[in-house]
PDB file of N, CA, C and O in Angstrom:
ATOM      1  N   UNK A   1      -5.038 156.956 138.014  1.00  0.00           N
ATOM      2  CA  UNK A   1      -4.535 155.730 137.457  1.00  0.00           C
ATOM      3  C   UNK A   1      -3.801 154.970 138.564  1.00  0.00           C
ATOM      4  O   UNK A   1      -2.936 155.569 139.203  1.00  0.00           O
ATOM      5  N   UNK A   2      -4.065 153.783 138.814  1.00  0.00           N
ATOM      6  CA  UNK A   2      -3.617 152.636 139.749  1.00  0.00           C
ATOM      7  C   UNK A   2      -2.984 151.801 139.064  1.00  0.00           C
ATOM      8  O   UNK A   2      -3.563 151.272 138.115  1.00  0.00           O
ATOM      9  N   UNK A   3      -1.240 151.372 139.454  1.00  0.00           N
ATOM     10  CA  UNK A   3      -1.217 150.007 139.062  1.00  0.00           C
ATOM     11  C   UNK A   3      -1.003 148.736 139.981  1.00  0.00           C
ATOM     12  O   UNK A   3      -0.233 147.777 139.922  1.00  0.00           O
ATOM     13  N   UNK A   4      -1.960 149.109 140.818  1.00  0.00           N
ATOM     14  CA  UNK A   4      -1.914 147.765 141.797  1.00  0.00           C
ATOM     15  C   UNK A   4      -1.015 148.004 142.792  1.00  0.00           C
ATOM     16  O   UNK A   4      -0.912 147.143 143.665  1.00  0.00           O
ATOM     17  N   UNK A   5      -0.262 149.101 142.859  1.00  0.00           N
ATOM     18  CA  UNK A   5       1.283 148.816 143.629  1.00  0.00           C
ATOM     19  C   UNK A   5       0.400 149.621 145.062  1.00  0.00           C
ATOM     20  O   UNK A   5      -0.156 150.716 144.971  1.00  0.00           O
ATOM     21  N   UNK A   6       0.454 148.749 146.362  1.00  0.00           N
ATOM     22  CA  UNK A   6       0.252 149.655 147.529  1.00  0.00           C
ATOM     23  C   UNK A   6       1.719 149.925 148.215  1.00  0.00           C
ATOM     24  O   UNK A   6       2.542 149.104 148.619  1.00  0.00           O
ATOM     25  N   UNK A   7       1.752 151.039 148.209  1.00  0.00           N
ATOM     26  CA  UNK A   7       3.282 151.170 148.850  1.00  0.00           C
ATOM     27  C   UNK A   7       2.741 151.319 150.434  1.00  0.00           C
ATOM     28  O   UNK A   7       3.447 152.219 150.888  1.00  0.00           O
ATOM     29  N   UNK A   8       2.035 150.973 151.253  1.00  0.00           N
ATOM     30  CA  UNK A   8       2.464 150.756 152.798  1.00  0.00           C
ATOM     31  C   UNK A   8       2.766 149.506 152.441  1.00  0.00           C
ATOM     32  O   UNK A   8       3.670 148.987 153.097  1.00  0.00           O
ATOM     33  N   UNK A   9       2.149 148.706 151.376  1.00  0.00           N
ATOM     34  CA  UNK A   9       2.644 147.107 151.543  1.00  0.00           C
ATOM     35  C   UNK A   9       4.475 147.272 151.242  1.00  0.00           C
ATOM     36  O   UNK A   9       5.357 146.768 151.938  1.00  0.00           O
ATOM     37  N   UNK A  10       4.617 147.919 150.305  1.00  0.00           N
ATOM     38  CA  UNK A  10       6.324 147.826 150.544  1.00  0.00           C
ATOM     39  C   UNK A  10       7.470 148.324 151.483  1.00  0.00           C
ATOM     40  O   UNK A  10       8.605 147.925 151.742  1.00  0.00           O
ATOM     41  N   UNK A  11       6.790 149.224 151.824  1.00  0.00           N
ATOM     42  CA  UNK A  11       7.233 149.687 153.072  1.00  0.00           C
ATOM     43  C   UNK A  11       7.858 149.241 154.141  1.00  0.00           C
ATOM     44  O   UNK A  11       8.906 149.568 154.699  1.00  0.00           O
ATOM     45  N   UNK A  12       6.297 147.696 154.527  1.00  0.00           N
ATOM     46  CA  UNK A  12       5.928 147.100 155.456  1.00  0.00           C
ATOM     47  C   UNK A  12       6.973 145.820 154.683  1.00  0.00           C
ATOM     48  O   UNK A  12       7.272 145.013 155.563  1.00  0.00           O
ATOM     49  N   UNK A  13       7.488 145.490 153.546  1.00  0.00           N
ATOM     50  CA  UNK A  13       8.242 144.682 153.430  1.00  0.00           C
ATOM     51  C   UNK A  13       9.582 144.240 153.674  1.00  0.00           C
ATOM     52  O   UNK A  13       9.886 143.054 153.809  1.00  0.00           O
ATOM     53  N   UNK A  14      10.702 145.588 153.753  1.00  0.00           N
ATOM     54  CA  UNK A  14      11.889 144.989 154.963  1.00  0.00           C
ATOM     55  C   UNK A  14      11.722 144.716 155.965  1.00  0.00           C
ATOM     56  O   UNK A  14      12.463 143.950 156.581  1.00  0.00           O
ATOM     57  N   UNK A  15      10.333 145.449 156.604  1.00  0.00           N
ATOM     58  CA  UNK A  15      10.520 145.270 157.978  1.00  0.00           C
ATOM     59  C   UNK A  15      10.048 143.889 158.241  1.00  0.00           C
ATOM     60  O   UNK A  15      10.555 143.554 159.311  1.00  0.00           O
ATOM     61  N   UNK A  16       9.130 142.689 157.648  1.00  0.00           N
ATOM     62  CA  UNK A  16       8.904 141.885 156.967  1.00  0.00           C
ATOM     63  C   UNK A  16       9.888 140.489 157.059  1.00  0.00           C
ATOM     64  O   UNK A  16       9.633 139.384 157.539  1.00  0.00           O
ATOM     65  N   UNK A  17      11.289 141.080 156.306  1.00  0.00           N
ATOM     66  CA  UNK A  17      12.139 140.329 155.922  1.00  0.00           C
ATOM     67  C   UNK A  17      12.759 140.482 157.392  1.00  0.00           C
ATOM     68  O   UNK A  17      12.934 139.568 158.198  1.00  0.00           O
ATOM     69  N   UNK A  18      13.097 142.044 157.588  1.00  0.00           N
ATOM     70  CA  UNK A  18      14.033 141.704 158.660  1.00  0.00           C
ATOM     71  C   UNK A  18      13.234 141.068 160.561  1.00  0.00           C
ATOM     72  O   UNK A  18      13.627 141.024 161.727  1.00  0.00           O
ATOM     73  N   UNK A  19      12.212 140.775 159.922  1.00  0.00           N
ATOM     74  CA  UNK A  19      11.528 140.319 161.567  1.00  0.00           C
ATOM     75  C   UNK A  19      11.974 138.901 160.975  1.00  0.00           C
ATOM     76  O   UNK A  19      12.985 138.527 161.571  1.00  0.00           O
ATOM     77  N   UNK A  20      11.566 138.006 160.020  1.00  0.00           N
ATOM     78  CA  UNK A  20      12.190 136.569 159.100  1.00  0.00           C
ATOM     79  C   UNK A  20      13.269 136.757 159.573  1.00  0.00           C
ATOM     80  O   UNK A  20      13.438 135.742 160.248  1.00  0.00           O
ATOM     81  N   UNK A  21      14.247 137.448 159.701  1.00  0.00           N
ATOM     82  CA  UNK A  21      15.910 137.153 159.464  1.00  0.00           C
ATOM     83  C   UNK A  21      16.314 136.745 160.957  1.00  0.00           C
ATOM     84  O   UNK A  21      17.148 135.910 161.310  1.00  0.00           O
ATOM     85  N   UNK A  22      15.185 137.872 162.027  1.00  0.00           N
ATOM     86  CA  UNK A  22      15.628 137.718 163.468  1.00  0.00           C
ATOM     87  C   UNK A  22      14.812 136.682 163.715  1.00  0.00           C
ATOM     88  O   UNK A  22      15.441 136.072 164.580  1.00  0.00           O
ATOM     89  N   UNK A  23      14.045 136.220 163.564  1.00  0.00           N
ATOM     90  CA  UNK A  23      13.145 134.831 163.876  1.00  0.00           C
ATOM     91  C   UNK A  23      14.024 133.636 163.645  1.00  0.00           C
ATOM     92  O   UNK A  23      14.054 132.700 164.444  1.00  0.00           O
ATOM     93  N   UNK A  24      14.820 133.681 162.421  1.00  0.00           N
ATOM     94  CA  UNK A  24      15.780 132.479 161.824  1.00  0.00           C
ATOM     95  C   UNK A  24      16.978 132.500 162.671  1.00  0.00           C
ATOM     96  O   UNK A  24      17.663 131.534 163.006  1.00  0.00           O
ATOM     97  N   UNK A  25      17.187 134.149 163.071  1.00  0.00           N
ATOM     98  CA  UNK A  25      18.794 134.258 163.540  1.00  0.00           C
ATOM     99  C   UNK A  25      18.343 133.371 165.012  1.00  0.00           C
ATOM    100  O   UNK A  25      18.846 132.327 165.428  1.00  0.00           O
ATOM    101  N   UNK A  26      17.411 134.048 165.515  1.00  0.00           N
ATOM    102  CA  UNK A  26      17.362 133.313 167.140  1.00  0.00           C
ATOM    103  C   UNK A  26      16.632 131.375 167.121  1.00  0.00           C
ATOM    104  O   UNK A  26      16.619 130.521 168.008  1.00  0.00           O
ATOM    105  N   UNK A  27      16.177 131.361 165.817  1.00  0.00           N
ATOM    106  CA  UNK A  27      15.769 130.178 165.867  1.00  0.00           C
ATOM    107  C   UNK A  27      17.525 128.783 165.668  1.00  0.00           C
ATOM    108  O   UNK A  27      17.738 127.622 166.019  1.00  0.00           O
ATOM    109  N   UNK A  28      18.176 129.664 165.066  1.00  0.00           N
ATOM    110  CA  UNK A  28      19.494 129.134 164.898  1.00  0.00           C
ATOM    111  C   UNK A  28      19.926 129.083 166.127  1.00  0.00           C
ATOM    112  O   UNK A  28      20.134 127.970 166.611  1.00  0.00           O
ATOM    113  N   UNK A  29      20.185 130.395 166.996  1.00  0.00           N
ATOM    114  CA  UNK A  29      21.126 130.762 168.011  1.00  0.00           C
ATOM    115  C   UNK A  29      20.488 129.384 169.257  1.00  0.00           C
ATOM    116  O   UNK A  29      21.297 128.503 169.546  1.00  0.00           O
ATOM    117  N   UNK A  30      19.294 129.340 169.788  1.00  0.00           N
ATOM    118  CA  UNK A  30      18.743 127.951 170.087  1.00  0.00           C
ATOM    119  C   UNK A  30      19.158 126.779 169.773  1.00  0.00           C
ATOM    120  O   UNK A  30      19.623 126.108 170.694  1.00  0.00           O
ATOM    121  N   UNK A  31      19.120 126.218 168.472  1.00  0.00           N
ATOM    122  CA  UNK A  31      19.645 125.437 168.090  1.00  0.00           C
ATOM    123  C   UNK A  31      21.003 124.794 168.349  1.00  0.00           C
ATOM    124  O   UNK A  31      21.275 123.594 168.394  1.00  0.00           O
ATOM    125  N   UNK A  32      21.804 125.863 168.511  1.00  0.00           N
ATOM    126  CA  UNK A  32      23.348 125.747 168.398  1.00  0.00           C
ATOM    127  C   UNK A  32      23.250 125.656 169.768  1.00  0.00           C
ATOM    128  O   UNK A  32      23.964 124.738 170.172  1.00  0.00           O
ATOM    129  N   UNK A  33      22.609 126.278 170.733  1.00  0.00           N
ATOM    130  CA  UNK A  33      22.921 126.146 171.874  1.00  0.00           C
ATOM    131  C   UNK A  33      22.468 124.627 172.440  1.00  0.00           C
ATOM    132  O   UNK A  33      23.161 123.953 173.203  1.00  0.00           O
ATOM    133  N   UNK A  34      21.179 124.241 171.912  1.00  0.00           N
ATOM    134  CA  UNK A  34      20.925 122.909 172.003  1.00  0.00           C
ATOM    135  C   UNK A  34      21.816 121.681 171.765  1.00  0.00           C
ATOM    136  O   UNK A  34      21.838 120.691 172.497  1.00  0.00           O
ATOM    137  N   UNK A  35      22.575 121.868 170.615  1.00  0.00           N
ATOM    138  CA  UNK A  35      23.342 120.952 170.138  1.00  0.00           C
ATOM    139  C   UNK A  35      24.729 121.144 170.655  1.00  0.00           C
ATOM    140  O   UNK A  35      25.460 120.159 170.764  1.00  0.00           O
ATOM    141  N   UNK A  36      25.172 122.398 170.999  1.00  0.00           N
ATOM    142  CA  UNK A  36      26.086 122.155 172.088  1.00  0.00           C
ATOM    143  C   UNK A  36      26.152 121.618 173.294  1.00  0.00           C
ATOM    144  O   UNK A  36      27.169 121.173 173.827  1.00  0.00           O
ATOM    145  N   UNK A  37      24.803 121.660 173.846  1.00  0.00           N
ATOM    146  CA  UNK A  37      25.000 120.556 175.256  1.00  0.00           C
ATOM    147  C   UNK A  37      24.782 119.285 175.031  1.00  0.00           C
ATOM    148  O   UNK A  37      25.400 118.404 175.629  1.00  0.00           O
ATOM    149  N   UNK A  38      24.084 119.107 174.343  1.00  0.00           N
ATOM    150  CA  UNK A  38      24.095 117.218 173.762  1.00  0.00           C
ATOM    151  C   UNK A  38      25.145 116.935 173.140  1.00  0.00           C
ATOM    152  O   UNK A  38      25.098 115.837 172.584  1.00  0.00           O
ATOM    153  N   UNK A  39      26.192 117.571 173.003  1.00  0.00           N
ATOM    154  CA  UNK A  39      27.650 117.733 172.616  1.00  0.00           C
ATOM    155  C   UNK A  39      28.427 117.213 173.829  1.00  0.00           C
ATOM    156  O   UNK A  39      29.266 116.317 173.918  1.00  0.00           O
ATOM    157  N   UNK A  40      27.900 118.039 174.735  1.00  0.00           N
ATOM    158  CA  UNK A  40      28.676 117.863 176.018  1.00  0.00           C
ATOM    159  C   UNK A  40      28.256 116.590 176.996  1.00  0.00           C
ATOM    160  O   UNK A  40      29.010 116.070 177.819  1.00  0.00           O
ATOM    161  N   UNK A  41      27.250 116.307 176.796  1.00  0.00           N
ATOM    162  CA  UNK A  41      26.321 115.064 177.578  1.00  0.00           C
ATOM    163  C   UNK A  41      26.899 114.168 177.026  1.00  0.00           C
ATOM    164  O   UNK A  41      27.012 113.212 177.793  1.00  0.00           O
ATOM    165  N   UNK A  42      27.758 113.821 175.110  1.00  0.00           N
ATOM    166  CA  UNK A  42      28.054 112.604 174.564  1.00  0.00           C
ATOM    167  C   UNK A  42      29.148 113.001 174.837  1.00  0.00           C
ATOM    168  O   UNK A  42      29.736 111.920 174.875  1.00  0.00           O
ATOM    169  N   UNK A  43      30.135 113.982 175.135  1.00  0.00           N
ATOM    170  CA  UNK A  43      31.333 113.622 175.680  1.00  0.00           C
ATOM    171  C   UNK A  43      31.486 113.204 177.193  1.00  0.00           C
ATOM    172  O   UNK A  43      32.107 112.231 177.620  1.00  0.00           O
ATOM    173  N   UNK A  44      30.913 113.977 177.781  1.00  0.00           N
ATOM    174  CA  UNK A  44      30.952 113.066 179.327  1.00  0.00           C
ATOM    175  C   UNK A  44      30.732 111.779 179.292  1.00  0.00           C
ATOM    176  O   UNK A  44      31.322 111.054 180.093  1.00  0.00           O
ATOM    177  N   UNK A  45      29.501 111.051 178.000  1.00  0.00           N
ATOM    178  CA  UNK A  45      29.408 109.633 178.263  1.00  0.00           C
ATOM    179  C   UNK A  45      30.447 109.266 177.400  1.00  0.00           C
ATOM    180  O   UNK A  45      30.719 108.140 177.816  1.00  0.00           O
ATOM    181  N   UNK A  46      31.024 109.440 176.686  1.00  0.00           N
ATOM    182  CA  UNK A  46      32.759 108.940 176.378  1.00  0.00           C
ATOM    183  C   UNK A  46      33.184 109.080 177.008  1.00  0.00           C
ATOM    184  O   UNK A  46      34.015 108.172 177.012  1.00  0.00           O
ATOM    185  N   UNK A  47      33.434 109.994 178.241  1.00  0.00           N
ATOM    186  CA  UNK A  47      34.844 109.772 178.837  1.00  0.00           C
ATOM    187  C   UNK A  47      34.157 109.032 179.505  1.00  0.00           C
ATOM    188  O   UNK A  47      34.253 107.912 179.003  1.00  0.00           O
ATOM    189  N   UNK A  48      33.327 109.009 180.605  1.00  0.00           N
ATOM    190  CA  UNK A  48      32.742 107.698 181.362  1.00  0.00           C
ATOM    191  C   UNK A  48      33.176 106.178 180.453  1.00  0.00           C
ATOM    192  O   UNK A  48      33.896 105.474 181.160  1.00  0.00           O
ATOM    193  N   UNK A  49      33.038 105.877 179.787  1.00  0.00           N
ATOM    194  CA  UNK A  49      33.205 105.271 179.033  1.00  0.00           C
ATOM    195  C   UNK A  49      34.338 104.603 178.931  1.00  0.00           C
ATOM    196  O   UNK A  49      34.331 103.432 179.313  1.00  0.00           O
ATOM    197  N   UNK A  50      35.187 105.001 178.564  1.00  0.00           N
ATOM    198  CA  UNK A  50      36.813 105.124 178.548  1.00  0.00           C
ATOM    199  C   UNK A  50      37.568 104.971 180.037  1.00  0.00           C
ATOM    200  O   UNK A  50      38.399 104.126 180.371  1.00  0.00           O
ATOM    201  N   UNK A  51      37.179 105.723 180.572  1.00  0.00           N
ATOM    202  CA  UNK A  51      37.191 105.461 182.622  1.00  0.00           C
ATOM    203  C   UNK A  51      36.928 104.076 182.676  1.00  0.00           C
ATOM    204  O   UNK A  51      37.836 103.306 182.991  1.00  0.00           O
ATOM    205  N   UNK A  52      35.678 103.622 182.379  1.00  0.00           N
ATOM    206  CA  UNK A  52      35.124 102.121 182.778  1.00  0.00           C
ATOM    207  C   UNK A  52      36.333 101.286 182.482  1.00  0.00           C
ATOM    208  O   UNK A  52      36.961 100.532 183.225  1.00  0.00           O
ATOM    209  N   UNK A  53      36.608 101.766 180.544  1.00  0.00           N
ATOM    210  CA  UNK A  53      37.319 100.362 180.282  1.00  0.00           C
ATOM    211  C   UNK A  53      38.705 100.314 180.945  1.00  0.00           C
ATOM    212  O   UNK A  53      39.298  99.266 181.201  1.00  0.00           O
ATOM    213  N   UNK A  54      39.192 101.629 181.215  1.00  0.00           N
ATOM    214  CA  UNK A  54      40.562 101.418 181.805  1.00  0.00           C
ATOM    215  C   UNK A  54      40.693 100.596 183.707  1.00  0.00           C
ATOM    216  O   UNK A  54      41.592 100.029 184.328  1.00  0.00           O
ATOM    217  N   UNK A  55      39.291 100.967 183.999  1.00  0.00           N
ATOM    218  CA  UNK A  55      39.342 100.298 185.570  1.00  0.00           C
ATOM    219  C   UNK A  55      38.862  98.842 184.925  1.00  0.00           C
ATOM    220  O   UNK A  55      39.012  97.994 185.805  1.00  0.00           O
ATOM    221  N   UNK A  56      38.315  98.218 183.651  1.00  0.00           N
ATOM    222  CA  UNK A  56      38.002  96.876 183.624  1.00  0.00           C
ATOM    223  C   UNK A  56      39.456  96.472 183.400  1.00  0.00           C
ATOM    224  O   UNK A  56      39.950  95.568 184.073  1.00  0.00           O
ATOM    225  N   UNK A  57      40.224  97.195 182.366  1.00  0.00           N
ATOM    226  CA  UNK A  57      41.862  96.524 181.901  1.00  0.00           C
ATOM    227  C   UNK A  57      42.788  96.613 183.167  1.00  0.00           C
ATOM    228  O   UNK A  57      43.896  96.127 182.941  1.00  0.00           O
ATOM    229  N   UNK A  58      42.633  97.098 184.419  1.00  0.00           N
ATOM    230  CA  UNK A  58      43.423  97.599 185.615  1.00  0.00           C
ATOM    231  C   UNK A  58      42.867  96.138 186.185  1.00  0.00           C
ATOM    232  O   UNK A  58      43.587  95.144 186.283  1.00  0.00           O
ATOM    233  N   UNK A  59      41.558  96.179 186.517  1.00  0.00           N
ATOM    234  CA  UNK A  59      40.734  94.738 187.513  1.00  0.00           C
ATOM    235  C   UNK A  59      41.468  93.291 186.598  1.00  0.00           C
ATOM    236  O   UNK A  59      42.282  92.483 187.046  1.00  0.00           O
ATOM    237  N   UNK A  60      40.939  93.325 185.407  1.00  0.00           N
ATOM    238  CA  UNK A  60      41.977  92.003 184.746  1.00  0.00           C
ATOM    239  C   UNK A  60      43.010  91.576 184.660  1.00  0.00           C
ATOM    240  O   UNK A  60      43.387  90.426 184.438  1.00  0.00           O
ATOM    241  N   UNK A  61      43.933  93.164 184.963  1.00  0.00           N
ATOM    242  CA  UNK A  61      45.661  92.629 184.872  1.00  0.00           C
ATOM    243  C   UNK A  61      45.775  92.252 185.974  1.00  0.00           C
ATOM    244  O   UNK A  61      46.396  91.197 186.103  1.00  0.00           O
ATOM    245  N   UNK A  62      45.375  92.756 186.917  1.00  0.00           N
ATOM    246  CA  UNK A  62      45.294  92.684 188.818  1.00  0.00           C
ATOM    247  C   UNK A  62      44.804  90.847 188.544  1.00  0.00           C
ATOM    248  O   UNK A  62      45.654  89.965 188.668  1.00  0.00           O
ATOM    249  N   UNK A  63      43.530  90.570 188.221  1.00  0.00           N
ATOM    250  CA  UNK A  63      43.253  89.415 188.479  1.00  0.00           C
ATOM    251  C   UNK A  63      44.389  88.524 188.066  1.00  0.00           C
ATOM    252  O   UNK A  63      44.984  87.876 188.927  1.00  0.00           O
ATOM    253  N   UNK A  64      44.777  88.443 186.595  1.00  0.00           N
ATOM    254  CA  UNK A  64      45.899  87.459 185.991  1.00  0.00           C
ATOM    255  C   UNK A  64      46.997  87.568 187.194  1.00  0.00           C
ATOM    256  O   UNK A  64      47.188  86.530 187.828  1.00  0.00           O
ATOM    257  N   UNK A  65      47.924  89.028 187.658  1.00  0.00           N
ATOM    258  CA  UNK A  65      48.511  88.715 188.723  1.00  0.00           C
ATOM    259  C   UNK A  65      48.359  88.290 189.576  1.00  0.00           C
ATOM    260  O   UNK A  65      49.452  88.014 190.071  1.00  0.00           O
ATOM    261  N   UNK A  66      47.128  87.846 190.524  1.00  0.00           N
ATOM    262  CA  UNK A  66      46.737  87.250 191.600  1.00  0.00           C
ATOM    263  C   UNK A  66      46.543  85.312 191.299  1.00  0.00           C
ATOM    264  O   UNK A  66      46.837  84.373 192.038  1.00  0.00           O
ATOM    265  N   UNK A  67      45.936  85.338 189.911  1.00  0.00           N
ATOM    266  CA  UNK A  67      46.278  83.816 189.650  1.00  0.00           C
ATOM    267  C   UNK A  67      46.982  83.668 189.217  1.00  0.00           C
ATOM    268  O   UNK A  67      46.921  82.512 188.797  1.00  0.00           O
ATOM    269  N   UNK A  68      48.335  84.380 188.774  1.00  0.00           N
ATOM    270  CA  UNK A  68      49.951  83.635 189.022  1.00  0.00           C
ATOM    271  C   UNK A  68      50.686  83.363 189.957  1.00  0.00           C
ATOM    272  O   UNK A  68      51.667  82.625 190.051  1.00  0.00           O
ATOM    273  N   UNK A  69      49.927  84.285 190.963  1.00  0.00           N
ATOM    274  CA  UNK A  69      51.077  84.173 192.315  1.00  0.00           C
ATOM    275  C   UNK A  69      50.121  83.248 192.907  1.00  0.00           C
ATOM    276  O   UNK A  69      50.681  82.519 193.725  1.00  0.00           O
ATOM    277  N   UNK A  70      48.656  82.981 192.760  1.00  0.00           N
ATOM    278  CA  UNK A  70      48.003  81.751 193.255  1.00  0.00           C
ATOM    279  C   UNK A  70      48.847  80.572 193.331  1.00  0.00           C
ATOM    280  O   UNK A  70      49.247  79.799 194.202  1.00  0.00           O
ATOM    281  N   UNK A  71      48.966  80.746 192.030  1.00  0.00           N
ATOM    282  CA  UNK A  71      49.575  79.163 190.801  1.00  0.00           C
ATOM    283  C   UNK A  71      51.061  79.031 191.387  1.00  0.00           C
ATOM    284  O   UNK A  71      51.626  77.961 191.612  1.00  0.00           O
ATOM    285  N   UNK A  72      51.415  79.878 191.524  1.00  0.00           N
ATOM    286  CA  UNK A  72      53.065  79.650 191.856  1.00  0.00           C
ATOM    287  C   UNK A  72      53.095  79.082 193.603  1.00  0.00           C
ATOM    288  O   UNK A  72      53.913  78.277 194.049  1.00  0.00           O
ATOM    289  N   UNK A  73      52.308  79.552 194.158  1.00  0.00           N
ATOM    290  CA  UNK A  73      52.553  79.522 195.696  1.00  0.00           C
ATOM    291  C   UNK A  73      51.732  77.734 195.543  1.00  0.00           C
ATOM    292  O   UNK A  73      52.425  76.777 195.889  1.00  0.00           O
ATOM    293  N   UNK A  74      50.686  77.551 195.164  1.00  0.00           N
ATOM    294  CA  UNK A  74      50.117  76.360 195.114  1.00  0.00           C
ATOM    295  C   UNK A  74      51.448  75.188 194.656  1.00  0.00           C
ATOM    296  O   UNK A  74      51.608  74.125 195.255  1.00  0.00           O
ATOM    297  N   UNK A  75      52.257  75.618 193.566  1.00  0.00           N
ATOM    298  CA  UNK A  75      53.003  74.604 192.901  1.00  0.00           C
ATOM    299  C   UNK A  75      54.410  74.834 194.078  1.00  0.00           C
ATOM    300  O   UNK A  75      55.390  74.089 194.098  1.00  0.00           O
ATOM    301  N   UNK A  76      54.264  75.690 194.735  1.00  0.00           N
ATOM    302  CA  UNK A  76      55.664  75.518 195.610  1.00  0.00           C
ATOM    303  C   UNK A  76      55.132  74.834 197.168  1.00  0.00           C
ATOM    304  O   UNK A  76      55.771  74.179 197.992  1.00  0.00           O
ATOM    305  N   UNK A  77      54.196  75.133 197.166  1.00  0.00           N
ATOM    306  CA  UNK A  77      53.612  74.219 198.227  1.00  0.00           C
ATOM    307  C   UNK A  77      53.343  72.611 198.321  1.00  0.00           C
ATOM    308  O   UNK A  77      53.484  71.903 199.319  1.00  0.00           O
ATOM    309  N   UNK A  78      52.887  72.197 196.916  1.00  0.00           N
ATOM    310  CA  UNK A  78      53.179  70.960 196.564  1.00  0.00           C
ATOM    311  C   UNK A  78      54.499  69.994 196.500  1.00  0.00           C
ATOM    312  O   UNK A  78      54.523  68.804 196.814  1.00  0.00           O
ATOM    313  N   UNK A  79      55.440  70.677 196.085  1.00  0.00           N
ATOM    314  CA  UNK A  79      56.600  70.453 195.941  1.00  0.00           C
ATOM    315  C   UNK A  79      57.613  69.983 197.247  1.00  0.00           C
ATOM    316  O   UNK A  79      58.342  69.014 197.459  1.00  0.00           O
ATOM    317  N   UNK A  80      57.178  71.427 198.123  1.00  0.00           N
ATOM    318  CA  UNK A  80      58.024  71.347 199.776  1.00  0.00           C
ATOM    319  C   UNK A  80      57.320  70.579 200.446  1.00  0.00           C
ATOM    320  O   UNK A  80      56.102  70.652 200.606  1.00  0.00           O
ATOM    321  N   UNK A  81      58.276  69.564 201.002  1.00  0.00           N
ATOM    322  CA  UNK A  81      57.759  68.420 201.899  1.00  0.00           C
ATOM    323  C   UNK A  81      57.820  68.799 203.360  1.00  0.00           C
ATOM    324  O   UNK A  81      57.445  68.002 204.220  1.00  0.00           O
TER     325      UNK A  81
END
């Protein structure tokens, strides 16, 4: 009497699951490692980023000081005869 059941097939079924589990575990472990360096690539381009704007706000204050002391030396030059 048979009822259908092959037991090498069950046998063969943790081992089955657990080859699935290590396929998923390392397909994850990849992953994470992937998305940690494109982690790191968008923080370097933030701080680049942030660098830029502080040397653009450094170059602009510099400029405004250079055309006040322009403006001032021009209007004292006009003035002295």
């Amino acid at each position: 009497m048979s009822y259908g059941i092959n037991f090498f097939d069950m046998a063969d079924a943790p081992q089955s699951l657990d080859d699935q589990l290590q396929e998923q575990r390392i397909q994850l472990e990849t992953q994470i490692k992937e998305l940690e360096a494109q982690l790191m690539r968008t923080k370097e381009a933030y701080l680049k980023v942030l660098g830029a704007q502080e040397f653009s706000a450094i170059q602009k204050q510099q400029a405004e000081v250079e055309a006040e002391v322009t403006t001032e030396t021009t209007s004292t030059e006009v003035v002295d005869p």
